[in-house]
C-alpha positions as CSV (number, residue, x, y, z in Angstrom):
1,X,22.5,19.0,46.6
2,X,20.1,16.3,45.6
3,X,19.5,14.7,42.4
4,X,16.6,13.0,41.1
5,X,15.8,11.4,37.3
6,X,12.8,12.9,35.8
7,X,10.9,10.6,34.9
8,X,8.9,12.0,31.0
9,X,5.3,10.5,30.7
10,X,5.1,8.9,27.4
11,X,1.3,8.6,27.4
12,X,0.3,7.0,24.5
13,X,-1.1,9.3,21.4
14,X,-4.8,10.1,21.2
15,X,-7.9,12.3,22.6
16,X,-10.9,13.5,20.9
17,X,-11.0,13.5,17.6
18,X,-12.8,16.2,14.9
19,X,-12.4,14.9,11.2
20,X,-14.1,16.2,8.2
21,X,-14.0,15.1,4.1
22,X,-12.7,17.8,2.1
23,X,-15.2,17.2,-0.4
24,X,-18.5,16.0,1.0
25,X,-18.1,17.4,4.5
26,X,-18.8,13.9,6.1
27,X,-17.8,14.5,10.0
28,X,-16.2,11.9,11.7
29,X,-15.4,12.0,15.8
30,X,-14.7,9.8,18.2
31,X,-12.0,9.7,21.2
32,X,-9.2,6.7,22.1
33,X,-5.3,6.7,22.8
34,X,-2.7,4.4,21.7
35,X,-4.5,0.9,19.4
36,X,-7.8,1.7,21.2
37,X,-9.3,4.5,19.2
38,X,-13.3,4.8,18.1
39,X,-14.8,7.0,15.3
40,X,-17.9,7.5,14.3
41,X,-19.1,9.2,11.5
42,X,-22.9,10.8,10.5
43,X,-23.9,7.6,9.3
44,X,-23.6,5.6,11.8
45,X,-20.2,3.7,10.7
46,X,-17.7,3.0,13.6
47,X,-13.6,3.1,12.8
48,X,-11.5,1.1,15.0
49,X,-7.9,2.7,14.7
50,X,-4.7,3.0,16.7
51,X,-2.4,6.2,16.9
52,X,1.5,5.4,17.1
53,X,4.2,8.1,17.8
54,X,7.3,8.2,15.2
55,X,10.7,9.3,16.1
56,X,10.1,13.0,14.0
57,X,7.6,13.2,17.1
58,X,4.9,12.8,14.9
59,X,1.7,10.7,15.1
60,X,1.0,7.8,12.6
61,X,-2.7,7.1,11.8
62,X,-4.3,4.0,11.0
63,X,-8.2,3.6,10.6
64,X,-10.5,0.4,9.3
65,X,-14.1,0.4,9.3
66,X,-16.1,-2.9,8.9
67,X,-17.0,-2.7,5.3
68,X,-12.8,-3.5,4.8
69,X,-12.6,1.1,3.9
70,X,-9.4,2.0,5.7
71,X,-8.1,6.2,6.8
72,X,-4.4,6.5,7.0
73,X,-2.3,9.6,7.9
74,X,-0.1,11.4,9.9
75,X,-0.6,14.8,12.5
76,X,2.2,17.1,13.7
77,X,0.9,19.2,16.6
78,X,-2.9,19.2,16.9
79,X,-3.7,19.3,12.5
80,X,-4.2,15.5,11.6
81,X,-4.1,14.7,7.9
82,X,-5.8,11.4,6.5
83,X,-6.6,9.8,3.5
84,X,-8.7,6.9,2.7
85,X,-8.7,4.3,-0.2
86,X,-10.6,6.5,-2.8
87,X,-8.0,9.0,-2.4
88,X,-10.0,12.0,-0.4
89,X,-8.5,13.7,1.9
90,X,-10.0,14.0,5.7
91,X,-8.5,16.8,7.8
92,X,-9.0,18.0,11.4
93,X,-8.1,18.0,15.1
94,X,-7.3,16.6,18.0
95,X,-8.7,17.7,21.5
């Protein structure tokens, strides 16, 4: 009999994303993996973020924009949960 390792991809955490504020309903998408990731909302700010895997096997979230706002959160599964500086909550998906 032969035996191989498996190798596991670890690709780094990210895809298109669908974000939307609870209260106002601002949308905000954009697509990246890993430190690379690029949102955009309705008004025309961009969010440079990365995405970072923790050992629970969730993913940490980590957003800036270039007035100094910043989105921080966590997903497990597909649901991503974030909240920015004012306290409002963003919610949505990943693709």
């Amino acid at each position: 009999m032969i035996y191989s390792s498996q190798r596991k991809r670890n690709s780094p955490p990210g895809g298109f994303f669908h974000l939307e504020e609870e209260k106002t309903k601002t949308r905000v998408e954009g697509y990246g993996h890993g430190d690379h990731i690029k949102l955009k909302d309705e008004y025309g700010n961009v969010w440079l973020g990365s995405a970072v895997r923790a050992e629970d096997n969730s993913i940490e979230y980590r957003f800036r924009d270039g007035r100094g706002n910043s989105l921080s959160g966590v997903s497990s599964d597909a649901v991503v949960t974030l909240r920015d500086g004012r306290g409002n909550i963003w919610k949505g998906f990943v693709d």
